[in-house]
C-alpha positions as CSV (number, residue, x, y, z in Angstrom):
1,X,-30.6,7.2,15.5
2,X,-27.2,7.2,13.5
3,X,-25.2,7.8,16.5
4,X,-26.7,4.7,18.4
5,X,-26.0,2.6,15.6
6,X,-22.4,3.5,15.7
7,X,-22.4,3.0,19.4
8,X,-24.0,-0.3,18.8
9,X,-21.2,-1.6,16.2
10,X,-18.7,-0.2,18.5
11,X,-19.5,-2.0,21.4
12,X,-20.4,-5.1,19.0
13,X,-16.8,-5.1,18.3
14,X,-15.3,-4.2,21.7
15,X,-17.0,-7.2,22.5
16,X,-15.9,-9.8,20.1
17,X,-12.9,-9.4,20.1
18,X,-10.5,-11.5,18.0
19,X,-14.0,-12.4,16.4
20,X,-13.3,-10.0,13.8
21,X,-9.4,-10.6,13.4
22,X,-9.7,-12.6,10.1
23,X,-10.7,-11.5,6.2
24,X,-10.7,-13.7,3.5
25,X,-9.8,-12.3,1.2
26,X,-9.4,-12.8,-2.9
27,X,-8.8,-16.6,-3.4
28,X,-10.7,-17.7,0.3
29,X,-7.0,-17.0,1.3
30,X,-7.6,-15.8,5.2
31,X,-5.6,-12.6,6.4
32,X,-5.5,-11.9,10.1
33,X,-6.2,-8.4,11.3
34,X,-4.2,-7.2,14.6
35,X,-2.5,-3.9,16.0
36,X,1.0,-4.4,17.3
37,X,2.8,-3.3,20.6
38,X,5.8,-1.2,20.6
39,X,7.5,-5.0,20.9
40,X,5.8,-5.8,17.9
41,X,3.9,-7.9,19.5
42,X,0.0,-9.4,18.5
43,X,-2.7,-7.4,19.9
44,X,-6.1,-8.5,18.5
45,X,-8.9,-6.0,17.9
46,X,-11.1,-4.7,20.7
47,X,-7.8,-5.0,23.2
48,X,-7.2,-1.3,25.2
49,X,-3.3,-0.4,25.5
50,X,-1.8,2.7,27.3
51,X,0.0,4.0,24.4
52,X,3.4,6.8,24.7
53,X,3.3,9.5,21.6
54,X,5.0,12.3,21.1
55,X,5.0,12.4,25.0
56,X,1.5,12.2,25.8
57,X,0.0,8.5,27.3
58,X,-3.9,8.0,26.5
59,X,-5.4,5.0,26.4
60,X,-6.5,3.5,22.6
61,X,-8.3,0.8,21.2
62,X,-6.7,-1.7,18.2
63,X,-9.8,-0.8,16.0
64,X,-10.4,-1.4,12.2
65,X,-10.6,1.5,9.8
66,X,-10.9,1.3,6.0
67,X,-9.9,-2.5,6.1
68,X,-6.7,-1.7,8.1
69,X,-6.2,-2.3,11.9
70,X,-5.0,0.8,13.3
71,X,-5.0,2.7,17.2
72,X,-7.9,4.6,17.9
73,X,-7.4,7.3,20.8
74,X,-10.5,6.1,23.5
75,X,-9.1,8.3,26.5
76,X,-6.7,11.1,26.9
77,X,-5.0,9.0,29.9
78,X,-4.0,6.2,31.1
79,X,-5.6,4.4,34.2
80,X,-2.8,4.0,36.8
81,X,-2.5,2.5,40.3
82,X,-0.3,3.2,43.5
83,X,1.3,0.9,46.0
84,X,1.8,4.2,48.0
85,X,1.4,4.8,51.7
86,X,-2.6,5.1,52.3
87,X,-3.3,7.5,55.3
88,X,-4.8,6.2,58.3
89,X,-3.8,2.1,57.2
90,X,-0.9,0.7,58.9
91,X,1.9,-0.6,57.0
92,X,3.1,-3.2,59.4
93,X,2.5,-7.0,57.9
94,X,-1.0,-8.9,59.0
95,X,-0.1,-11.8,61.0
96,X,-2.6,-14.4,60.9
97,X,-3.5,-17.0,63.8
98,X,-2.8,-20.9,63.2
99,X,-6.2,-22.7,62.6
């Protein structure tokens, strides 16, 4: 039972998303809670970014843990896509009648 609940909150947050970006904290001051990009740019909690460490690419998830937004590791790659050749499809341009 204690592993559906954790699935449960962990999909609860995938899913809201920038939902649970703010605190308030001492004082009803607000303080926003994002990851950043290697640009240092906002990503909000919940968002999935192919991250580069050490050499390695996996996919990870700007989570919270112990009140601070950090990466968690979600897959040990990255999803990729190919404009390559695909066999038997012919790369000569569609030409479309006039209607």
């Amino acid at each position: 039972m204690k592993h559906a609940s954790a699935l449960v909150v962990s999909i609860l947050m995938a899913a809201s998303g920038s939902a649970w970006a703010d605190v308030t904290g001492p004082g009803g001051k607000t303080i926003d809670c994002y990851c950043t990009d290697k640009s240092g740019s906002r990503v909000e909690l919940g968002e999935l970014r192919c991250l580069q460490v050490d050499g390695r690419m996996f996919m990870a998830q700007c989570q919270m843990s112990l009140n601070v937004p950090m990466w968690r590791e979600v897959q040990s790659s990255c999803l990729s896509a190919s404009l390559g050749e695909v066999p038997g499809l012919s790369s000569e341009p569609l030409v479309l009648p006039h209607l």
